[in-house]
mmCIF file as Biopython writes it, N, C-alpha, C and O atoms, coordinates in Angstrom:
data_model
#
loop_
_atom_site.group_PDB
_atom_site.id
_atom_site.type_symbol
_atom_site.label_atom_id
_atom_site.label_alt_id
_atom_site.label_comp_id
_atom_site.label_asym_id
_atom_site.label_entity_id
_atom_site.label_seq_id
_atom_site.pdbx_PDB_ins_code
_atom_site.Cartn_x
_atom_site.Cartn_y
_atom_site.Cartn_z
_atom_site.occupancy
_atom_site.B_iso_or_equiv
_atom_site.auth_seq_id
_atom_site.auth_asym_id
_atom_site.pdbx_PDB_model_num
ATOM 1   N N  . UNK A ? 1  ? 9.602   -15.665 9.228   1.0 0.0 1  A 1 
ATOM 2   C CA . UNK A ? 1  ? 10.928  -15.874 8.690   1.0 0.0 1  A 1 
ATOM 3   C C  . UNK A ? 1  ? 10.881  -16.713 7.420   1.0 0.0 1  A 1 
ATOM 4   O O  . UNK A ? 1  ? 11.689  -16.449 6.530   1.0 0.0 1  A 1 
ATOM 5   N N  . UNK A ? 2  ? 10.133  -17.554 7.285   1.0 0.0 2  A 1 
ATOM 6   C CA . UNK A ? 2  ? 9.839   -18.683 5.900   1.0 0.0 2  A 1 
ATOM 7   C C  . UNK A ? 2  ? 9.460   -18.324 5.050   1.0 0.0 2  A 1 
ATOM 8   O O  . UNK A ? 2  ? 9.705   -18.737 3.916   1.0 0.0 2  A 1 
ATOM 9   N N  . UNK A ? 3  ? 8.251   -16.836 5.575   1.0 0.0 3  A 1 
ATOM 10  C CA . UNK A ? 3  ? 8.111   -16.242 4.263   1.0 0.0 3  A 1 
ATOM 11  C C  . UNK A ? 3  ? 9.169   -15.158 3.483   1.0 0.0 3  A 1 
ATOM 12  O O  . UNK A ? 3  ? 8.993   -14.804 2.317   1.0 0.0 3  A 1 
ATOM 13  N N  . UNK A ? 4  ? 10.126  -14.765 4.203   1.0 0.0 4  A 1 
ATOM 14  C CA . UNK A ? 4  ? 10.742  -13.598 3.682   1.0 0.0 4  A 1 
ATOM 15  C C  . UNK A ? 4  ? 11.563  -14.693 3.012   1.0 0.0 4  A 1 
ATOM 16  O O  . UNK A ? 4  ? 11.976  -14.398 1.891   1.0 0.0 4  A 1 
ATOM 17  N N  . UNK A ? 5  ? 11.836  -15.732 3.416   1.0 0.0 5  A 1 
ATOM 18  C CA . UNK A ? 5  ? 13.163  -16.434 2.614   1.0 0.0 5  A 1 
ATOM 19  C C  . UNK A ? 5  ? 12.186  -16.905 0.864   1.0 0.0 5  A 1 
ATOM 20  O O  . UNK A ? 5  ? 12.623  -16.869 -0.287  1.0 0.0 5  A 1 
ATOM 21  N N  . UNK A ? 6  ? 11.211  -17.186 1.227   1.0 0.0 6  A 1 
ATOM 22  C CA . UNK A ? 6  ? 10.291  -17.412 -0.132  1.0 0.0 6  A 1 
ATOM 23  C C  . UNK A ? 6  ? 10.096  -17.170 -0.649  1.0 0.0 6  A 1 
ATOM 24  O O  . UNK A ? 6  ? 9.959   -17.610 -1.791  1.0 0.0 6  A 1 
ATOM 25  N N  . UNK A ? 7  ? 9.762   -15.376 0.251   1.0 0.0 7  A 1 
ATOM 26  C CA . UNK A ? 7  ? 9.373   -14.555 -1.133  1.0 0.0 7  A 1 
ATOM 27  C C  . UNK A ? 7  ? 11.221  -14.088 -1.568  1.0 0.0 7  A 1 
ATOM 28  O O  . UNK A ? 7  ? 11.396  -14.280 -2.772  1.0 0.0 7  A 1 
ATOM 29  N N  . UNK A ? 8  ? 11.961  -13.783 -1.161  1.0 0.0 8  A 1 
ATOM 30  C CA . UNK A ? 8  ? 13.136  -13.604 -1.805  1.0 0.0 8  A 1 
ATOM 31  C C  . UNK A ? 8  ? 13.754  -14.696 -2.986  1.0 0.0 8  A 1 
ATOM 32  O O  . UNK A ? 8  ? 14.298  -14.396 -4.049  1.0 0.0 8  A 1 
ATOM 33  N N  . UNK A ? 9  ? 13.533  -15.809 -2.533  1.0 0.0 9  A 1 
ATOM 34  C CA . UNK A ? 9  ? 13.579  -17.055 -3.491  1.0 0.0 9  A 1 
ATOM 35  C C  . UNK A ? 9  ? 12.853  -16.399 -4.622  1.0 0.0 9  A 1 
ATOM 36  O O  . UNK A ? 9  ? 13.566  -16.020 -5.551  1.0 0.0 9  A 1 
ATOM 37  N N  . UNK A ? 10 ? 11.839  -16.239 -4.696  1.0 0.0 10 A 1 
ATOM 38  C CA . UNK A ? 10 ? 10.471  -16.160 -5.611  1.0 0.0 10 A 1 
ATOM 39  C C  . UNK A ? 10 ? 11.185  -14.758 -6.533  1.0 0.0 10 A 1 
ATOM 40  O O  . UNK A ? 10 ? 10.885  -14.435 -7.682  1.0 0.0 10 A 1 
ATOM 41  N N  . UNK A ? 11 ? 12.038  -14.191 -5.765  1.0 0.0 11 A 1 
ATOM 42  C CA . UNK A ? 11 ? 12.397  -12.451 -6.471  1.0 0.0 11 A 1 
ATOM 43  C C  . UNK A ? 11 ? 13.223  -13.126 -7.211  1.0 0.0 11 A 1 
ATOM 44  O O  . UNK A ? 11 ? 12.780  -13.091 -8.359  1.0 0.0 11 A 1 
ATOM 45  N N  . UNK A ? 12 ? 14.760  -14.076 -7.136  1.0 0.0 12 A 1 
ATOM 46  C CA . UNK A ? 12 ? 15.470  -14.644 -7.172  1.0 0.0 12 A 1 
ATOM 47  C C  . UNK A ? 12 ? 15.016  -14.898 -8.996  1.0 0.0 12 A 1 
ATOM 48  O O  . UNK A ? 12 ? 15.339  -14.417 -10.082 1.0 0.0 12 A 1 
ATOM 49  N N  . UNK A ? 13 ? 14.218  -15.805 -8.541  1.0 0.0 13 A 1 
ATOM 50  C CA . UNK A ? 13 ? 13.807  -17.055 -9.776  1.0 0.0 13 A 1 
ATOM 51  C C  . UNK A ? 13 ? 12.926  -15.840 -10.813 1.0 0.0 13 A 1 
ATOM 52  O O  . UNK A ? 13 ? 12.640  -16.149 -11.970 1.0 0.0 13 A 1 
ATOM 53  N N  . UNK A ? 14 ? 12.564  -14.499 -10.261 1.0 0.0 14 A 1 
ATOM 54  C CA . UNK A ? 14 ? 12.045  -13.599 -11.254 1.0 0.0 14 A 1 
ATOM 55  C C  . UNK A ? 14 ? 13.114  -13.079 -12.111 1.0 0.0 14 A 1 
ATOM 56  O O  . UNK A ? 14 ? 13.266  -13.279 -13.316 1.0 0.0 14 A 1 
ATOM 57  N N  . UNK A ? 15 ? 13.948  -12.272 -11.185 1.0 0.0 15 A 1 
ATOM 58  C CA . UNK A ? 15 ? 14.945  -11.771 -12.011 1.0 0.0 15 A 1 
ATOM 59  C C  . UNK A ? 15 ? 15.711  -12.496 -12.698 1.0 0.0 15 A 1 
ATOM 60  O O  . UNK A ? 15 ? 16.355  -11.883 -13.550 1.0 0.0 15 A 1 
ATOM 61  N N  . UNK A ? 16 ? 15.887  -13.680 -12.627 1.0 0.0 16 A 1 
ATOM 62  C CA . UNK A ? 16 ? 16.380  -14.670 -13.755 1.0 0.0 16 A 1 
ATOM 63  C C  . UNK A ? 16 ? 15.873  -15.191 -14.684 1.0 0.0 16 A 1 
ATOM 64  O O  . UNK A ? 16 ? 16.478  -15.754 -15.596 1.0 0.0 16 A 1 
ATOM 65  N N  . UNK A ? 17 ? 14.271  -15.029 -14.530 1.0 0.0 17 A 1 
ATOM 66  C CA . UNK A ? 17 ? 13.632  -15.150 -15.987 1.0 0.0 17 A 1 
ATOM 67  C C  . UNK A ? 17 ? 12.983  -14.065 -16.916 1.0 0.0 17 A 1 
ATOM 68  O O  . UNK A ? 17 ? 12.575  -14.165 -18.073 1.0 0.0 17 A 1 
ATOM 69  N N  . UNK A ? 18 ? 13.016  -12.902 -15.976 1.0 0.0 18 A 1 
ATOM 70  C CA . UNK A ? 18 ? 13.000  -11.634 -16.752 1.0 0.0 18 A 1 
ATOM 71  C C  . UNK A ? 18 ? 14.262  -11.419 -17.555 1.0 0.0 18 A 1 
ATOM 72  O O  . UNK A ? 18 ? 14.147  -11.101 -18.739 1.0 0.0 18 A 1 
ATOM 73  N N  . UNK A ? 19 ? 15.617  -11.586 -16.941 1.0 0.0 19 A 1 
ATOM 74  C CA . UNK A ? 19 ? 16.890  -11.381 -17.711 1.0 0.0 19 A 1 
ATOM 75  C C  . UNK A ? 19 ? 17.088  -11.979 -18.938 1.0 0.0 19 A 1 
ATOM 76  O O  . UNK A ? 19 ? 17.476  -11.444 -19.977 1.0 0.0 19 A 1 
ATOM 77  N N  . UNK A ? 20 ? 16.634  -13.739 -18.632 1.0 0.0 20 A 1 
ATOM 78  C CA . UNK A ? 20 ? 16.802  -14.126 -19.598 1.0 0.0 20 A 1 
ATOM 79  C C  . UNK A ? 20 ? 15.762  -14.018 -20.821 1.0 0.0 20 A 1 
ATOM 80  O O  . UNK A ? 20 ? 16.212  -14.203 -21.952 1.0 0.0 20 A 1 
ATOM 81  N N  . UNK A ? 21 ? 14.461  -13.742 -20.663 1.0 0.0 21 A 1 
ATOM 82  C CA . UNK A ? 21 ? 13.249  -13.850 -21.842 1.0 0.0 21 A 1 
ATOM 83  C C  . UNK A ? 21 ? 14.174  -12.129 -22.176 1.0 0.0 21 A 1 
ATOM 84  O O  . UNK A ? 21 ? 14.570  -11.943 -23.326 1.0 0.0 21 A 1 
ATOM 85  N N  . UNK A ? 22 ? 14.329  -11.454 -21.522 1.0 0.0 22 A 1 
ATOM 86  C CA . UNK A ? 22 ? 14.975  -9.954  -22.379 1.0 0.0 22 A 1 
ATOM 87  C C  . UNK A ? 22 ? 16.160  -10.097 -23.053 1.0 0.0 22 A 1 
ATOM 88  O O  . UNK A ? 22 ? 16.278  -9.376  -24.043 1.0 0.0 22 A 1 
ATOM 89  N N  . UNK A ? 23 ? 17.043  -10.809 -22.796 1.0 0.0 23 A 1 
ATOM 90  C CA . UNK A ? 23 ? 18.373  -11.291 -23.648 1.0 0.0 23 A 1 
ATOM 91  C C  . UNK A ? 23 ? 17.983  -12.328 -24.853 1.0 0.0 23 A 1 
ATOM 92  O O  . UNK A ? 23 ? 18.827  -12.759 -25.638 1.0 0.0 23 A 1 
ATOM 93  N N  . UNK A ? 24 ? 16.710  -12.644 -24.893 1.0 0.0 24 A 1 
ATOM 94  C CA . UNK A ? 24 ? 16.413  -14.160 -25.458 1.0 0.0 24 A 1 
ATOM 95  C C  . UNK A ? 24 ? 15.662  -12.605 -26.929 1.0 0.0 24 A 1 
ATOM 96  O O  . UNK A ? 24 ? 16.013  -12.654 -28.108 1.0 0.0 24 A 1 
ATOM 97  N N  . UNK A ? 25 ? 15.080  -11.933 -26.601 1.0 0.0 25 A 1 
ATOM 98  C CA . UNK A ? 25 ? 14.176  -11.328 -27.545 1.0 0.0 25 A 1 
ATOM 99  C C  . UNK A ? 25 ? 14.994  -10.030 -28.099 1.0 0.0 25 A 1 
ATOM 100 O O  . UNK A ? 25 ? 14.423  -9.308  -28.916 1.0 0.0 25 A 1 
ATOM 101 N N  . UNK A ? 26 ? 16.359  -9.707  -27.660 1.0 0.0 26 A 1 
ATOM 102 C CA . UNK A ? 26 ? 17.186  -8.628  -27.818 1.0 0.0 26 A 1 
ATOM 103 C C  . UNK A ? 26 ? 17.737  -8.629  -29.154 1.0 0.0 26 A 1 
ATOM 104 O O  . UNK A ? 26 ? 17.674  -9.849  -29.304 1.0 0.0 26 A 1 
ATOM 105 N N  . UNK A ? 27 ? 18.181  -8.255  -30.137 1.0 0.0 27 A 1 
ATOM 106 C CA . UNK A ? 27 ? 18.425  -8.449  -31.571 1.0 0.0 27 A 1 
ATOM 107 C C  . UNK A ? 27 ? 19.955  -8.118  -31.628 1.0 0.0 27 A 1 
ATOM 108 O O  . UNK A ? 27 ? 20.607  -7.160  -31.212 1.0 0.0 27 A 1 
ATOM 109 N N  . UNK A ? 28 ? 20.316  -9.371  -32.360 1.0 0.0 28 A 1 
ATOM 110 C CA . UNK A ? 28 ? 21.816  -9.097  -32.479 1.0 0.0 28 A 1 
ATOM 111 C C  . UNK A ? 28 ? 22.442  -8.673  -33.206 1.0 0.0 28 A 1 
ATOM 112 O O  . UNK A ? 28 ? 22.297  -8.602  -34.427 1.0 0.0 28 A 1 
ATOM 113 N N  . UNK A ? 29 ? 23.479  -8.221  -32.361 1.0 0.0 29 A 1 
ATOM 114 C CA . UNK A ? 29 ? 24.733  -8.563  -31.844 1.0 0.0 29 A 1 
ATOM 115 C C  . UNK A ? 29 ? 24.628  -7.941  -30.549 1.0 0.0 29 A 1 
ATOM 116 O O  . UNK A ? 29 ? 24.420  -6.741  -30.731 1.0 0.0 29 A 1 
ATOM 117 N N  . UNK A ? 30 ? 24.663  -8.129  -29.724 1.0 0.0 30 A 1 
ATOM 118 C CA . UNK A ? 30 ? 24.110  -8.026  -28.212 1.0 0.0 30 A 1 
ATOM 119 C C  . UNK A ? 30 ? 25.765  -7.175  -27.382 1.0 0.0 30 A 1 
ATOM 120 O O  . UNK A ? 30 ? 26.845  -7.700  -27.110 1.0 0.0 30 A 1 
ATOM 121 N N  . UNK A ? 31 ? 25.510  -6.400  -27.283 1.0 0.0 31 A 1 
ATOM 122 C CA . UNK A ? 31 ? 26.436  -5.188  -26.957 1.0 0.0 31 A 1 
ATOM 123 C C  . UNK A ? 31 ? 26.367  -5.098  -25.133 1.0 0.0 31 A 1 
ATOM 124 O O  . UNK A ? 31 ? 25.351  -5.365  -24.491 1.0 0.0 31 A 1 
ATOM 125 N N  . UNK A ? 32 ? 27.212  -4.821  -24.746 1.0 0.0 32 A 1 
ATOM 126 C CA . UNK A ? 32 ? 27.547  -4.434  -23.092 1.0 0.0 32 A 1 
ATOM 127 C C  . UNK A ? 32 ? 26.401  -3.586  -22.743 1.0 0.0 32 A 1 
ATOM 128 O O  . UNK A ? 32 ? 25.751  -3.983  -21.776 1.0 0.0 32 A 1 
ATOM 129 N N  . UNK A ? 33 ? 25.860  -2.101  -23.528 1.0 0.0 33 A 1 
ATOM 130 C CA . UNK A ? 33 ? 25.005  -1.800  -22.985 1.0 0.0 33 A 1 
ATOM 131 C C  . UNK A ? 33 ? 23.288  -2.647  -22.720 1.0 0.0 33 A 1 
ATOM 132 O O  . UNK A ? 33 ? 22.371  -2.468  -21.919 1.0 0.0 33 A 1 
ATOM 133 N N  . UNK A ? 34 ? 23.561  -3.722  -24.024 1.0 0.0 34 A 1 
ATOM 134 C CA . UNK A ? 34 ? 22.573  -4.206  -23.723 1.0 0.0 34 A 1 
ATOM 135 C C  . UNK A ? 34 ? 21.955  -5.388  -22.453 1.0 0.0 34 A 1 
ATOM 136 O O  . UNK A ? 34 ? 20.786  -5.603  -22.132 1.0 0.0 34 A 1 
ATOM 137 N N  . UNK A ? 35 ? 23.204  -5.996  -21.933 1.0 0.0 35 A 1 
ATOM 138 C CA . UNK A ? 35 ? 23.036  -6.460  -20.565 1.0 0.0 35 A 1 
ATOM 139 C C  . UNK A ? 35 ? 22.652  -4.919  -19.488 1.0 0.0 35 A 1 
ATOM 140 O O  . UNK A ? 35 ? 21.777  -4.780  -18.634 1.0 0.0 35 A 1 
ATOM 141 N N  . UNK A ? 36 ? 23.532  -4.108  -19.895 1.0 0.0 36 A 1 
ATOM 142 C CA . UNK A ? 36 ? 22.794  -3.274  -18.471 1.0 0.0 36 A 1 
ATOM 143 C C  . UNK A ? 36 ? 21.191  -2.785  -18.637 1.0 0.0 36 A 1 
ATOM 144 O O  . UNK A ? 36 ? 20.489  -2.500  -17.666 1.0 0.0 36 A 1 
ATOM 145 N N  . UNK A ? 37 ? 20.767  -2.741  -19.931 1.0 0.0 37 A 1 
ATOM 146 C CA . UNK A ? 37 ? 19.145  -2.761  -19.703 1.0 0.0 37 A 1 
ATOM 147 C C  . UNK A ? 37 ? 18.455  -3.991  -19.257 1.0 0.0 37 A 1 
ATOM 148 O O  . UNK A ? 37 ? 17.415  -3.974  -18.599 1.0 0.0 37 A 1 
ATOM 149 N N  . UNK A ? 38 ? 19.032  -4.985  -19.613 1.0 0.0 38 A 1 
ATOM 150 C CA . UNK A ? 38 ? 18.410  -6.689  -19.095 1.0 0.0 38 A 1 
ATOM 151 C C  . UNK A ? 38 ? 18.417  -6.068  -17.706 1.0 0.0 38 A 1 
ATOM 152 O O  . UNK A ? 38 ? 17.462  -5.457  -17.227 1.0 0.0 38 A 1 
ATOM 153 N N  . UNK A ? 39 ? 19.530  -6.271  -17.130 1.0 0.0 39 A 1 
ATOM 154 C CA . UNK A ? 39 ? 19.586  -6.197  -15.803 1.0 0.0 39 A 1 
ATOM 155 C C  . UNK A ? 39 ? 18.973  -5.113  -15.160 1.0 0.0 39 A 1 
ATOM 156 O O  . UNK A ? 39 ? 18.880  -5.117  -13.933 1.0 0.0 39 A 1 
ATOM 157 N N  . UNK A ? 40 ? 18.619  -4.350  -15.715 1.0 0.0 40 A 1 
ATOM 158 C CA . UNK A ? 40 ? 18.080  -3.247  -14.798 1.0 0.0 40 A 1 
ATOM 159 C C  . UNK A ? 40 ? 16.738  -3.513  -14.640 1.0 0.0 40 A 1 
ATOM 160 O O  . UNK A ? 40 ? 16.098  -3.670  -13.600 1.0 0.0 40 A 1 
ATOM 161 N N  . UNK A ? 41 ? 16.199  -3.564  -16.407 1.0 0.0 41 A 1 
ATOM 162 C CA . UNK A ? 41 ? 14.513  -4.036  -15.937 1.0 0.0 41 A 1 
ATOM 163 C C  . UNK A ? 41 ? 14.391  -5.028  -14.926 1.0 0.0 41 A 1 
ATOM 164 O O  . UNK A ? 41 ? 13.618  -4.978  -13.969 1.0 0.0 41 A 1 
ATOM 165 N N  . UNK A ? 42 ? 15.401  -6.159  -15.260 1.0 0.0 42 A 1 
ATOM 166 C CA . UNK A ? 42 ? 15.202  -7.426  -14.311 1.0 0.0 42 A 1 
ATOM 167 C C  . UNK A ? 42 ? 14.665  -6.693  -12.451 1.0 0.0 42 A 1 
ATOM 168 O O  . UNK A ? 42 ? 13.741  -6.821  -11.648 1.0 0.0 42 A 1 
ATOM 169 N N  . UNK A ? 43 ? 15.838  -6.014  -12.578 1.0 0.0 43 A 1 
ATOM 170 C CA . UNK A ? 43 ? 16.135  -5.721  -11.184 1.0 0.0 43 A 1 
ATOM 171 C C  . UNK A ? 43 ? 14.829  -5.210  -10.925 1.0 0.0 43 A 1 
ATOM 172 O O  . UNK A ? 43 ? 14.247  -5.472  -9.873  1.0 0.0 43 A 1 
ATOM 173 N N  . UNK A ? 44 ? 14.318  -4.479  -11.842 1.0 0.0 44 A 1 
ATOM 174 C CA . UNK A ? 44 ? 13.126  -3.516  -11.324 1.0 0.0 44 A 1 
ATOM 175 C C  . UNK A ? 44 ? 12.139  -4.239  -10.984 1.0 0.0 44 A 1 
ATOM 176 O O  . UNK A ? 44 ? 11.609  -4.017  -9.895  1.0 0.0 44 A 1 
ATOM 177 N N  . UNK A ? 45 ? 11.784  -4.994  -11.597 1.0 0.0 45 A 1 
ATOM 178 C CA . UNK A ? 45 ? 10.776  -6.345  -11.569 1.0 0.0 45 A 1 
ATOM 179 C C  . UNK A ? 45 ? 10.775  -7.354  -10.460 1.0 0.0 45 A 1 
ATOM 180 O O  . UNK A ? 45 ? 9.770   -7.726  -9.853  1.0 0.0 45 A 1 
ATOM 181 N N  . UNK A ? 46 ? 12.012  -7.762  -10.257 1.0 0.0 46 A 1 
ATOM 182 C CA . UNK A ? 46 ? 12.308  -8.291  -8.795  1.0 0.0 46 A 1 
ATOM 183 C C  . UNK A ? 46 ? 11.894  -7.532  -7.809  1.0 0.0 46 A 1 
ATOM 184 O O  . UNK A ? 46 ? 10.915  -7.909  -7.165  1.0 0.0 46 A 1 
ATOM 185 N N  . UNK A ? 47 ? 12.427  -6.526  -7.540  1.0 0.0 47 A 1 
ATOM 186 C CA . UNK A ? 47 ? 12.223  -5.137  -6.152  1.0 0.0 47 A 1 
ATOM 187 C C  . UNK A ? 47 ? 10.773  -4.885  -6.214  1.0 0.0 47 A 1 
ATOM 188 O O  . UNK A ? 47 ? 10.240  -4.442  -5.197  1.0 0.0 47 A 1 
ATOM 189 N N  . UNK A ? 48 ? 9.886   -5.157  -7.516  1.0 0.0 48 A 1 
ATOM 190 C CA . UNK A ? 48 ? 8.952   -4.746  -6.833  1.0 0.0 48 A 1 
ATOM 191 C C  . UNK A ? 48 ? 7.953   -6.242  -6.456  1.0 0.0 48 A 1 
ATOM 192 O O  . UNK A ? 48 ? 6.887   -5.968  -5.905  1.0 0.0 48 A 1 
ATOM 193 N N  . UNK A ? 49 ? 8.178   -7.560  -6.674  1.0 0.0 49 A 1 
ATOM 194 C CA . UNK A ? 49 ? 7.646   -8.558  -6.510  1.0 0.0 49 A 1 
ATOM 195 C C  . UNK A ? 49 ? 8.378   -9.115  -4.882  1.0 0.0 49 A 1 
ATOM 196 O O  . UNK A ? 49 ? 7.990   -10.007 -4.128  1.0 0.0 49 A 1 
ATOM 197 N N  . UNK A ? 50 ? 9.831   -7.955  -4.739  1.0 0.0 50 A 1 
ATOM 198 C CA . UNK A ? 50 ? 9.679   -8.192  -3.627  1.0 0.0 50 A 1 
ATOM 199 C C  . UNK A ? 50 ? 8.805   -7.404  -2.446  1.0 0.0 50 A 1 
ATOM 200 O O  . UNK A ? 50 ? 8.191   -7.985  -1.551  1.0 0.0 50 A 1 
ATOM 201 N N  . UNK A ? 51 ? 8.856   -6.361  -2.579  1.0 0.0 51 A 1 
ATOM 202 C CA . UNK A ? 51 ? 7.935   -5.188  -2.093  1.0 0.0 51 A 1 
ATOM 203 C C  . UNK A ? 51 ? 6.754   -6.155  -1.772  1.0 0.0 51 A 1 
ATOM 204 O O  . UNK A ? 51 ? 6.464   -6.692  -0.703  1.0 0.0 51 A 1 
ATOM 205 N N  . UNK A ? 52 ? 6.085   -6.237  -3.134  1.0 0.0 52 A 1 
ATOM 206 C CA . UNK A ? 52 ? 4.635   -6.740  -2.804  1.0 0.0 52 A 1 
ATOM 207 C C  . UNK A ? 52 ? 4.533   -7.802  -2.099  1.0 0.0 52 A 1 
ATOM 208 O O  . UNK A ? 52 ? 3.407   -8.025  -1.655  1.0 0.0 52 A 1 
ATOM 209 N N  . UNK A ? 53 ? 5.661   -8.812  -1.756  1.0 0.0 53 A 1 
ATOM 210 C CA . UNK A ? 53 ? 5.123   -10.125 -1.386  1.0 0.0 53 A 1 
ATOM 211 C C  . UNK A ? 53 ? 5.719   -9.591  0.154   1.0 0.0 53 A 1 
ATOM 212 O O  . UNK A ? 53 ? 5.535   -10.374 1.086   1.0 0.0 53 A 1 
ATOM 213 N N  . UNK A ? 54 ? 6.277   -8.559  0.389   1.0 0.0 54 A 1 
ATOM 214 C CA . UNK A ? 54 ? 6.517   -8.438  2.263   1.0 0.0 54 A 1 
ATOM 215 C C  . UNK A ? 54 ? 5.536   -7.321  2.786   1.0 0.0 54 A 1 
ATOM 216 O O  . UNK A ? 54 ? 5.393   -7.162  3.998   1.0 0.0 54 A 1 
ATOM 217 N N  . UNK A ? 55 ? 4.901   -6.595  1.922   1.0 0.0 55 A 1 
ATOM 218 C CA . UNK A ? 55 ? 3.665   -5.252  2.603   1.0 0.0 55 A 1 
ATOM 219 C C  . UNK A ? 55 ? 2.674   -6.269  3.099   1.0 0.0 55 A 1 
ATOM 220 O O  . UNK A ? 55 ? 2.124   -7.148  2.435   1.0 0.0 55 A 1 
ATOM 221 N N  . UNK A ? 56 ? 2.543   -6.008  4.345   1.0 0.0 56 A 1 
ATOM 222 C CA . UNK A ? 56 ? 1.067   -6.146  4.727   1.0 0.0 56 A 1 
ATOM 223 C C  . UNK A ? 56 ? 0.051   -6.277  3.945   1.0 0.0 56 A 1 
ATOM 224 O O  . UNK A ? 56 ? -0.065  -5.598  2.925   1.0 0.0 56 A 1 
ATOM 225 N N  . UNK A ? 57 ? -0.998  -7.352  4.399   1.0 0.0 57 A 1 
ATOM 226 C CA . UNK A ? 57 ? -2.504  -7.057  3.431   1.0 0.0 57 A 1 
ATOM 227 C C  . UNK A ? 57 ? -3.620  -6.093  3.921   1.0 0.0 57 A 1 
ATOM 228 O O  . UNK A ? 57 ? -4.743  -5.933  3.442   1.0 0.0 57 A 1 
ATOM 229 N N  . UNK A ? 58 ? -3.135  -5.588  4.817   1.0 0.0 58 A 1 
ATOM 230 C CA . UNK A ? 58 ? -3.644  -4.706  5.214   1.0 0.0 58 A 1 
ATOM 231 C C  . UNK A ? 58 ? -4.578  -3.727  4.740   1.0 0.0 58 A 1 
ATOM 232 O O  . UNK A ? 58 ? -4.126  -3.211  3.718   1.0 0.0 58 A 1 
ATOM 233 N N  . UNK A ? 59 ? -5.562  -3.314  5.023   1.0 0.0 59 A 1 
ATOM 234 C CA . UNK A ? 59 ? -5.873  -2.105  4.406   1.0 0.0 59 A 1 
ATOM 235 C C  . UNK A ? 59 ? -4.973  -0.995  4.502   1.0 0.0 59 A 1 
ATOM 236 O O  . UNK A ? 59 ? -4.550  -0.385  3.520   1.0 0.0 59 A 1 
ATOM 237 N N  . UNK A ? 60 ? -4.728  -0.775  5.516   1.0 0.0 60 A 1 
ATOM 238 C CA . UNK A ? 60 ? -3.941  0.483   5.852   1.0 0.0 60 A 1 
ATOM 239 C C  . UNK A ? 60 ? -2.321  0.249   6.123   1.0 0.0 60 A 1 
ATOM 240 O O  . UNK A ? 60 ? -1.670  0.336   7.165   1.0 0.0 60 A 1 
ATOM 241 N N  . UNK A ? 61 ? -1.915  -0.096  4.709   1.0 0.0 61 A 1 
ATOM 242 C CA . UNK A ? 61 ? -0.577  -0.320  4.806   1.0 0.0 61 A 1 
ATOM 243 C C  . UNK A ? 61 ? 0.700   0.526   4.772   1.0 0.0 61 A 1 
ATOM 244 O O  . UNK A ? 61 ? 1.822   0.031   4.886   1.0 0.0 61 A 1 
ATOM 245 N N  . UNK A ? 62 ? 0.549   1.350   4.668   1.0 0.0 62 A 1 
ATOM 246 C CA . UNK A ? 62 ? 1.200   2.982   4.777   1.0 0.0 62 A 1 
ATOM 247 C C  . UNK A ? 62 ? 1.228   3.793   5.929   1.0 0.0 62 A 1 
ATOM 248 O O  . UNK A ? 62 ? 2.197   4.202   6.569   1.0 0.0 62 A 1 
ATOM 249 N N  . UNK A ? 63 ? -0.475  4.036   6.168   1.0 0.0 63 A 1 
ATOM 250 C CA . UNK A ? 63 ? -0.135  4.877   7.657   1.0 0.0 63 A 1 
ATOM 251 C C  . UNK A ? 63 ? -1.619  4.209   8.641   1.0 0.0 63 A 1 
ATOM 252 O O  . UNK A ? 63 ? -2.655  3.585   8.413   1.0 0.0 63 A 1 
ATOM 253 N N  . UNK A ? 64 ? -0.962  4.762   9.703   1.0 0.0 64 A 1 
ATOM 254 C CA . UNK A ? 64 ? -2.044  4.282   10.862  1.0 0.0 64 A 1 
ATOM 255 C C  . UNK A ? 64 ? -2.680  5.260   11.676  1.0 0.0 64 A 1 
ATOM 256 O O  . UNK A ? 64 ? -2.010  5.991   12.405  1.0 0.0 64 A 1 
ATOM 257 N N  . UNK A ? 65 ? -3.916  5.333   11.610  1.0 0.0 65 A 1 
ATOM 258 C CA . UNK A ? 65 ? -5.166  6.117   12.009  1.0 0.0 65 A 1 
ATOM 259 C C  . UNK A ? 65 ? -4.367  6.586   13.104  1.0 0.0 65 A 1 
ATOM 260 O O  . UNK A ? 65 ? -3.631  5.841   13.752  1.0 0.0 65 A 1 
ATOM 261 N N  . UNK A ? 66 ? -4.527  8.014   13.352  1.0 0.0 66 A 1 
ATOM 262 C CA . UNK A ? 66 ? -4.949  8.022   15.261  1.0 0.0 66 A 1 
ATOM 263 C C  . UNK A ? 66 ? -5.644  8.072   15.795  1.0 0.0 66 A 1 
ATOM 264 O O  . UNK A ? 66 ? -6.578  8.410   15.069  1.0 0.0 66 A 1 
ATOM 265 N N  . UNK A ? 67 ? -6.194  7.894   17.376  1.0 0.0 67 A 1 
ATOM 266 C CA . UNK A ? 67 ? -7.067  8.261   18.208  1.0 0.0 67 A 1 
ATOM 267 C C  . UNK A ? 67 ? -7.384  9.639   18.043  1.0 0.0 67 A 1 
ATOM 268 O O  . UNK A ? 67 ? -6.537  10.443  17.654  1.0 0.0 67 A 1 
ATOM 269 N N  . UNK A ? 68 ? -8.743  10.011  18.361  1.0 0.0 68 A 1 
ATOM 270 C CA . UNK A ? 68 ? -9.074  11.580  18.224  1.0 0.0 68 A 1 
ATOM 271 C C  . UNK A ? 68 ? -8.831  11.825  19.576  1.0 0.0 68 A 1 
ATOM 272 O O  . UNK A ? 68 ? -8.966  10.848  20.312  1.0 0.0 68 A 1 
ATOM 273 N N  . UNK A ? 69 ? -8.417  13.173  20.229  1.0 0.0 69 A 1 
ATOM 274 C CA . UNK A ? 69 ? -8.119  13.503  21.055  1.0 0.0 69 A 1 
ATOM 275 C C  . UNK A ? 69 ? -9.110  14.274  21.181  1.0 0.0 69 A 1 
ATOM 276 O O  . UNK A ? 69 ? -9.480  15.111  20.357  1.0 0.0 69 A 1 
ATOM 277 N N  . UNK A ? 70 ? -9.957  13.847  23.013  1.0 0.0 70 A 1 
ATOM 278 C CA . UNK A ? 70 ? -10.802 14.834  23.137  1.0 0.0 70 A 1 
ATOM 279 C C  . UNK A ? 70 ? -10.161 15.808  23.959  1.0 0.0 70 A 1 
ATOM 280 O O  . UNK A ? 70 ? -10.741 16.857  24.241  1.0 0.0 70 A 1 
#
C-alpha cells in the first residue's frame, strides 16, 4: 500500500515538472492549444512512470508459464 501511494506521489511531482519545463520552453504567446500539448505529454509521461513503478520485477511480467500436461 506505501508503495502505490509513492509511486503515485512520484507520477504527481512528474507531471508537474514535465508541464512546467514544456510551458517554460514553449515560444510566445502561448495559446489554449498550447496547454493541451503540455498536458498531454505531461500526462503521457506520468502514466508511464506510473506503469513502471507498479509492474512487477519480474521476469515474466505479462504472462505465466504453464505446466506441461502429460
Amino acid at each position: 500500500m506505501q508503495k502505490t501511494i509513492l509511486v503515485s506521489l512520484g507520477a504527481l511531482l512528474v507531471f508537474g515538472s514535465v508541464a512546467a519545463v514544456i510551458l517554460r520552453f514553449m515560444p510566445e504567446p502561448i495559446e489554449d492549444s498550447d496547454y493541451l500539448v503540455a498536458g498531454s505529454v505531461a500526462t503521457l509521461v506520468a502514466l508511464l512512470v506510473l506503469f513502471l513503478g507498479l509492474v512487477p520485477r519480474s521476469g515474466d511480467r505479462f504472462f505465466k508459464k504453464r505446466k506441461k500436461q502429460s
